[in-house]
Every structure is written in C-alpha cells, then in structure tokens.
N, C-alpha and C positions, 0 to 999 in steps of 0.2 A: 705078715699081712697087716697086721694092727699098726704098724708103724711106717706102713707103706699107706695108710690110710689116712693117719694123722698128718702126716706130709702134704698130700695132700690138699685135706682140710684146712690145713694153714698155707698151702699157696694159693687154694681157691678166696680165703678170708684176706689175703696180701692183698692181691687182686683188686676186691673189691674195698676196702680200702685206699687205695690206692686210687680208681677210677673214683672213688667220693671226694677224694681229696682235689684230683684236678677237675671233676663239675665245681666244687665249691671257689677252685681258683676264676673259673670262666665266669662265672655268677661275678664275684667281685670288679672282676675286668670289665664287665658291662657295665656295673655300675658307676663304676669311678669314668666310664667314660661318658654315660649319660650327664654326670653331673657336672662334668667339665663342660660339655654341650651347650648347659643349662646355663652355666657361668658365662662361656664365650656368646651365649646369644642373649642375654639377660640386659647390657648395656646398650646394645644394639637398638631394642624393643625402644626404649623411650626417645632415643633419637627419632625413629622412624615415627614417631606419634607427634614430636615437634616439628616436622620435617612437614604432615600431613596435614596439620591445621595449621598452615603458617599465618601469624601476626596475632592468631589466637592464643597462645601460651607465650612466655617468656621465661628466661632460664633465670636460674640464679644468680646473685649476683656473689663473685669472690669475697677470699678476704681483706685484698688492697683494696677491689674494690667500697668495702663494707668501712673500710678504714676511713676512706674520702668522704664516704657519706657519712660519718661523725666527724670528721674536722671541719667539713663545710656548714655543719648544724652548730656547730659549737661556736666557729664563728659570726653565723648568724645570731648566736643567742647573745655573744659576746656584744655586737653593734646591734643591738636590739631597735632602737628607736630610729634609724636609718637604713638598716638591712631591708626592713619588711616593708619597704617602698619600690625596691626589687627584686623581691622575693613572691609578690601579689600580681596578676594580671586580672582584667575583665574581659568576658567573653560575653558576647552579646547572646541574644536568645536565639538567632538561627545558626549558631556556632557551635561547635565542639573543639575541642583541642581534645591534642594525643601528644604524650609526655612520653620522651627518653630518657633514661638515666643512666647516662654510661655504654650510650648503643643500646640498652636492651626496655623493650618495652617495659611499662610500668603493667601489673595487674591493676584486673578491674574495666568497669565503661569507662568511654569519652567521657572527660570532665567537661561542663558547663552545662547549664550557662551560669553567670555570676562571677564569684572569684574563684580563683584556683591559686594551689600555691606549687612554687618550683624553686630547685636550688639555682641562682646563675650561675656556677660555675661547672654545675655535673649533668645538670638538664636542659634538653633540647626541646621544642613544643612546635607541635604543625597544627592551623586550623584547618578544619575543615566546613565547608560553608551546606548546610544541607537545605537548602531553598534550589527549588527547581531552575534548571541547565538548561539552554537551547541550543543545539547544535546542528549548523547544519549543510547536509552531505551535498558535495560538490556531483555535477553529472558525472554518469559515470555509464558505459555501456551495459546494454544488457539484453540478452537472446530470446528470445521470444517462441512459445512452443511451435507456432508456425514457421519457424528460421526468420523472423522480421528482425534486424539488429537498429536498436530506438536507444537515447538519451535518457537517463532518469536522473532528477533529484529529490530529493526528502528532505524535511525536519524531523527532527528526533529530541522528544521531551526526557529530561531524565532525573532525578537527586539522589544522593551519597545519602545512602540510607545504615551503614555500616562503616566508622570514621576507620575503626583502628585494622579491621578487616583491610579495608580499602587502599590504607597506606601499604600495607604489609604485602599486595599480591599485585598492586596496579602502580608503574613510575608515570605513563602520560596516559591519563584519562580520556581525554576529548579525541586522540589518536584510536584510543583501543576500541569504544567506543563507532569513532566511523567508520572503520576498517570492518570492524565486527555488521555493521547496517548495509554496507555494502556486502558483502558477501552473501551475508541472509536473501538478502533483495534477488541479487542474480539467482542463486538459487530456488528460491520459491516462485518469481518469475517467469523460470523457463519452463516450468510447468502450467503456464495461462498463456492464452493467446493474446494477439492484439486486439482483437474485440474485445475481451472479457479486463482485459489492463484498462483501456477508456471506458468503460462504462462501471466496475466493478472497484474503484479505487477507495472504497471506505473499507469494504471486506478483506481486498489486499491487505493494506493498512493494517489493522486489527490481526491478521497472520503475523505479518511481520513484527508488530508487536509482543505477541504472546512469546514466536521464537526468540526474541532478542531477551525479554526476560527470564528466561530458563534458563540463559547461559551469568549474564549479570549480577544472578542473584548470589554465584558462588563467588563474586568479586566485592559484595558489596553493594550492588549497584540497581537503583528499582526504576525501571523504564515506568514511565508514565502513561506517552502518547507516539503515535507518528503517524505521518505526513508523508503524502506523496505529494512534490509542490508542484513538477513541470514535466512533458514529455514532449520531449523533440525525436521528432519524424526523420529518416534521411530525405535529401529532395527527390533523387527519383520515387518514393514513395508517397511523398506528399504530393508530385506531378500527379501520378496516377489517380491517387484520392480527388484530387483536383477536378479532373478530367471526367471521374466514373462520378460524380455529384453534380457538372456542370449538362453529363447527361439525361441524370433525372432532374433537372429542373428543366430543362425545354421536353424531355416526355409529358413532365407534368403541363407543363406552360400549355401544350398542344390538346390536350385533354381537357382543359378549360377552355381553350378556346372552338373545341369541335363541341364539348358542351353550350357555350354560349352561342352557337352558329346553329343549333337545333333546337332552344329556344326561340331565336330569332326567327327561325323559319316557321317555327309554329303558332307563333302570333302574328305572323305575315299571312297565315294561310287561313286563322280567326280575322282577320283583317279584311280580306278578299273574299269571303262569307256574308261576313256583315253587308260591306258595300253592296255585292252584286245581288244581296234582296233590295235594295234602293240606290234608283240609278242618281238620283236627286245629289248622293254624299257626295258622288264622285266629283260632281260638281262643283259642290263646298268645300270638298277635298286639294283641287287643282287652283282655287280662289286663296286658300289658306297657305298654300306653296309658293304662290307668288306675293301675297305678305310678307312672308317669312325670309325671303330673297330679298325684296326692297329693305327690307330692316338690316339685316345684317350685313350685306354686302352694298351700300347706297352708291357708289360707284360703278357696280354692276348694271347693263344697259339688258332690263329683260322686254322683248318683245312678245308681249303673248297673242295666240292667234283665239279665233272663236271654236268656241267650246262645239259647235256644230259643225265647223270644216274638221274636227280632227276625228269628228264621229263618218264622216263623208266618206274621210280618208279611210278610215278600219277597215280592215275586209272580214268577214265572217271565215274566211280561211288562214288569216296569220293569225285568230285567236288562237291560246293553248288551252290546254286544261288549267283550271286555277287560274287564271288570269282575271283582270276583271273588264266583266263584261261592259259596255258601253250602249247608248241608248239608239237602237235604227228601228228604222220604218220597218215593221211586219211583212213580212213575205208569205204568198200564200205556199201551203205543202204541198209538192206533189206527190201524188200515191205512189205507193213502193210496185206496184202490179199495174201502170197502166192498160188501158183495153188497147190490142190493136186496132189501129183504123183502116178502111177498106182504102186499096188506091182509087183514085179517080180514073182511073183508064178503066176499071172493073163497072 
C-alpha cells in the first residue's frame, strides 16, 4: 500500500511539473512573439509620421551623401575668395526660399529675407513670393435651390502663408486653388435661391470664404477675400424677368396716372365752385382763353361769338350737375301744387 502510494505521489508531482513546464514554454512563446511584433512594426511607425506631415520633416541625409557635403565645403573653403560669390543669394523682403540638398528638404523656416547661403553644386532653392495673389475664376455653371441653372464668376484673394509646407503638398497652385472655389461655390449655391444669390452676394461671398479656408490652411494657403464678379442669366429667363418688370412699370405708370386724373378732377370741381358763386369770372375766364389762343397759335383764325348769344343758347336742361352755370334772365317758379281752375263752360 505505501508504495502503491508513493507511486502515485510521484506521478501526480510528474504531472504537474511537467504542465509547469509547458505553461512556462507558452509564456516565453508569447513573448518572443510580442517582441518581434514590436520589432516588425517599430520602423514602420516613423515612416508613417513622415508620410503624415509631408514637407514638414526631412530625412536624413546618407553617408555618400554626408561625404559630398564635405568636399563641396571643402572646396568652397579651398576658392574662398571666388566661391562665396556663388555660394550667397539675396532674397528680398516679400520673399522666402526653401533649400534642397540632395532632394531632401533642409531643417528649419524659410530663409529670408537678406542673404542665405547654399552649395552650387548639391543645392536646389525655390522662391516663394508671399505678397497677396489674384486669381480669377472663369464662369462656370451653377444650380440654384429653385432648379434656376445661371453663370457665375469670382475673384479669389490669397497668399502663401506657409513656403516649405506649400511646396511639399501643392505642384500647381493657382489650378488647386480654382478648382477648389468652384466646387465650394456650386455647392453652397445650391442651397440659395435666385433671389437670395442677387441680393445677398457679400454674405455669399464671406461663406465661401471661410469654407475655402478650412481646406487651404492644411496646404499652406491663407485665403484673404472673395468676390462674386458677374451673374449671367439664361435668355429665356432673362425674357421672363424682362417681361414680368416691363409689367410693373405700366401697373405703376397707370396708378400715376389715375392718381393725377383724380387730382385733376378735383381741382376742376374747386374750379366750377368758385366760378358758379360769380358769374362775372366766367366771363374773364372765356376773354383769357382767347388771349391765350392768339398768343400761341397766331396762325390760328379764332372767331369768338358774344358772350350773351352763347347764354341765349344754353338751355337750363342741357345743364349737368357740376357744370358751370351761366348768367339767364330769372324765371318766375311755378308752385309744385297748383290750384285747379274751374272750366268756363261751369
């Protein structure tokens, strides 16, 4: 029994030695493969961080490389008094230069303004001019929240606010640029109607600025200002405008003139007031009319008749209301109720 127990006991202690032994294998197995992980992704990581700020870092330069950059200095140093005549540029003050050496960006800002120094024969140099750009965008269609389809153009203010950035993420500027302003355009556009596009064009303007520099700024690039310059109409919509305006101005026209025609009439009717308390004007009236005929028209043969045949003439039944009355001999009234009279045969 005792030795049926220690048997046992030493296969049960086998055992579990044995299960310590391959956890302790599996442990190591992870680890050596974490760390290889570590290793294979470890070169990786700084690529992808140069990859991400491009024109912002530069790499290092070799040892061939490192070797050119001391014989070209050495040679410089060697023709000292001749080399540093092309070795020196000047850069004015709205200037920057950005320096290659060997393809790879130089650390550091844009140099200038003043002097800069560069090797001839391993360095490359771009200016960049940072004084304010005008560019400006050709028509271009664009859809209107109403479905109206109109012509637009813009100016677009801008300056290279970022040299080495710039060069490094933009090949044709004034292309990316208008391409980038149209696009904006149409899209913020089609959300305004045509009323609010002609009347609302500084507001416009100012959107599409702000959008344009949100995107520019990760190039380098600082929009200043823009301009909407022109909007062209199709013609049948310019017909119609045409037509619906050539409306309201004889609405209007006719409104004026039914105003001035009820004026007119109302000083005509203070006119024919006045007179018909004194018959005397009318008189004065009709003497001043035939003045006024001889003067202007002295060609004109006017015949006037007497002022008491034309009262002869009047009948007290072709007056109207408002008219003006003219001077006759008194008629006596006869009573609204005469008395019947008896016949004479009674």
């Amino acid at each position: 029994m005792e030795k049926r127990a220690r048997s046992s006991s030493r296969e049960a202690h086998g055992r579990g030695s044995g299960s310590a032994h391959k956890e302790n294998k599996r442990a190591k197995a992870e680890r050596g493969g974490r760390g290889r992980g570590r290793r294979d992704a470890g070169p990786e990581q700084p690529a992808l961080g140069r990859a991400g700020s491009p024109g912002t870092k530069s790499s290092s330069l070799g040892a061939c490389e490192w070797l050119l950059v001391l014989t070209s200095l050495l040679f410089v140093i060697v023709t000292f008094p001749f080399s540093i005549w092309f070795c020196i540029k000047v850069i004015q003050e709205y200037e920057r230069v950005i320096i290659f050496r060997l393809g790879h960006l130089l650390p550091g800002r844009a140099k200038g303004p003043g002097l800069f120094f560069f090797l001839p024969c391993l360095d490359t140099y771009h200016k960049v001019d940072l004084r304010l750009q005008t560019l400006e965008i050709p028509f271009h269609e664009v859809v209107t929240k109403d479905m109206f389809v109109m012509e637009i153009d813009a100016i677009c203010y801008y300056r290279m606010e970022n040299a080495s950035l710039l060069l490094s993420s933009l090949a044709h500027v004034s292309k990316a640029v208008q391409f980038l302003v149209q696009t904006t355009m149409k899209r913020l556009l089609a959300h305004r109607s045509l009323t609010e596009i002609l009347l609302e064009r500084k507001s416009i303007a100012q959107d599409v600025k702000v959008a344009l520099d949100a995107v520019t700024c990760i190039w380098g690039i600082k929009v200043e200002r823009t301009e909407i310059k022109d909007v062209r109409l199709p013609a049948g919509l310019q017909h119609s405008l045409a037509v619906e305006a050539e409306a309201q101005r004889q609405a209007k026209v006719r409104m004026i003139a039914a105003e001035g025609e009820k004026a007119a009439s109302e000083s005509l009717r203070m006119a024919a007031e006045i007179l018909s308390g004194t018959p005397a004007a009318v008189q004065l009236r009709y003497l001043h009319t035939l003045q006024s005929l001889s003067t202007e028209k002295p060609s004109t043969v006017v015949l006037p008749l007497p002022f008491d045949l034309l009262n002869f003439l009047s009948s007290p039944s072709s007056r109207t209301q408002g008219s003006i009355p003219l001077p006759n001999p008194s008629k006596p009234v006869e009573p609204l109720n005469p008395k019947k009279k008896d016949s004479p045969m009674l």
